[in-house]
C-alpha positions, 0 to 999 in steps of 0.5 A: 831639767834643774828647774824641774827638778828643783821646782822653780820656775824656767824662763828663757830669753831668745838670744838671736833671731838663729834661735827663733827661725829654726836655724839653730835646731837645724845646724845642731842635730842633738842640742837642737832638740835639747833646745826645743824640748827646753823651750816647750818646757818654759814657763816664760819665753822672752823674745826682742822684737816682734819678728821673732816671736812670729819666727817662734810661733812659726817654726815651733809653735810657741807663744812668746812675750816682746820685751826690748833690751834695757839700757840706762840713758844717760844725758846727750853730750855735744860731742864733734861727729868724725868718724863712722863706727863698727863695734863687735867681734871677729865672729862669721855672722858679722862679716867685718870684712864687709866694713873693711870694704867700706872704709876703701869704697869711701876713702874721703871719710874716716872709719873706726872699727872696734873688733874684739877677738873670739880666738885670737886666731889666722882669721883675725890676725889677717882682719888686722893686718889688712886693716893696718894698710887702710889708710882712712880706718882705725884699728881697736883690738878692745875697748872697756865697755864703760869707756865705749859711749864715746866711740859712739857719741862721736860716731857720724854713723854706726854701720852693722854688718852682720847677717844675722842677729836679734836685736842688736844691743850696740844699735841701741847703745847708738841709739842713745848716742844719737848716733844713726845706723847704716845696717846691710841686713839687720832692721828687727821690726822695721824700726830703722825705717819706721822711725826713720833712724837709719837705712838698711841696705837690704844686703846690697854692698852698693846701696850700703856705700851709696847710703855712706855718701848720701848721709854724710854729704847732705848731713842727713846723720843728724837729723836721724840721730835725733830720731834715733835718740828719741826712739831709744827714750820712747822704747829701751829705757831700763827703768820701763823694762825693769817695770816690765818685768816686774809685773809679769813676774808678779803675775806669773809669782801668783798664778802659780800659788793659785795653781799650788 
């Protein structure tokens, strides 16, 4: 409505795959309609993966752009791989629990989890004092994000267990690590498999303690972290998307005037 009002130019970037599956407009009766009218507003919808902008077109008709998230890339550093990693909040949608799980399924390797609060509220409280009694895991309330490279870079593995989610930016940051990813549900466009560098569980627990062992005793991580880093190079280099964008902003800077 500002951007009506002021006569600028609306541009939105889908946040999670909540928003391009129709889940967000169904859980959320009044902004839910708010959201859809806003996007039908839009003179530029960014989604991350493909699987999104089909979800877009699908369940609201509209056309989205594919743009990936950008990060810098920096050097690969040798660092010593000791432990498997879990790096988010403390929110529903990505199931920490389930990690929890997987750090007394695999008690021959040691765990970190990294999990910020939302609210700091009993839910939490109870994460981290069954997460004290695991002998094999490593509790961190918080981690600068400046400093969090290094979790990363020292992970064997990365393990994500949300439900859902877009596309992930800590799968990325694993990425450019060279760091695998071991996911229970998330895989946006296939990419751990196409590029084969990591497995998704397909919501199996089993399959996701299974993969645990497979890669850790047959040092499969290593070979998939290179792919992992070379599929970061090949697709999320900021300096490319920054190009991206530039170039559609342009073009969309310029259509306009034509237009005006």
């Amino acid at each position: 409505m500002f951007c009506k009002l002021h006569k600028r130019i609306f541009i939105y970037r889908l946040a999670s795959r909540l928003e391009s599956n129709g889940t967000y407009a169904k859980q959320h009766l009044v902004l839910g309609k708010l959201f859809v009218w806003s996007l039908k507003q839009a003179e530029l919808v960014f989604a991350q993966n493909v699987n999104d902008a089909d979800n877009l077109i699908k369940t609201m008709n509209i056309s989205s752009q594919v743009i990936p998230n950008g990060h810098p890339l920096p050097p690969m550093t040798e660092q010593k791989r000791d432990t498997i990693l879990w790096v988010g909040r403390d929110e529903l949608v990505k199931r920490p629990e389930f990690f929890l799980d997987l750090a007394e399924a695999v008690p021959d390797e040691h765990f970190t989890m990294i999990c910020q609060t939302l609210n700091n509220d009993q839910n939490y409280a109870n994460l981290a004092a069954r997460a004290a009694k695991i002998r094999n895991l490593q509790f961190i309330r918080h981690i600068p994000f400046d400093k969090i490279d290094t979790y990363f870079q020292r992970a064997k593995i990365f393990v994500n267990t949300s439900d859902s989610e877009g596309f992930p930016n800590t799968f990325i940051q694993a990425c450019i690590a060279g760091t695998p990813i071991l996911s229970l549900n998330v895989n946006p466009d296939g990419f751990l498999v196409k590029y084969n560098c990591g497995i998704c569980s397909g919501s199996s627990f089993k399959h996701l303690v299974d993969s645990v062992n497979s890669m850790s005793a047959e040092d499969k991580y290593i070979e998939m972290g290179k792919n992992a880093r070379k599929y970061a190079e090949q697709n999320h280099d900021i300096k490319n998307i920054i190009e991206k964008y530039k170039n559609i902003f342009r073009q969309e800077i310029i259509s306009k005037t034509n237009l005006g």
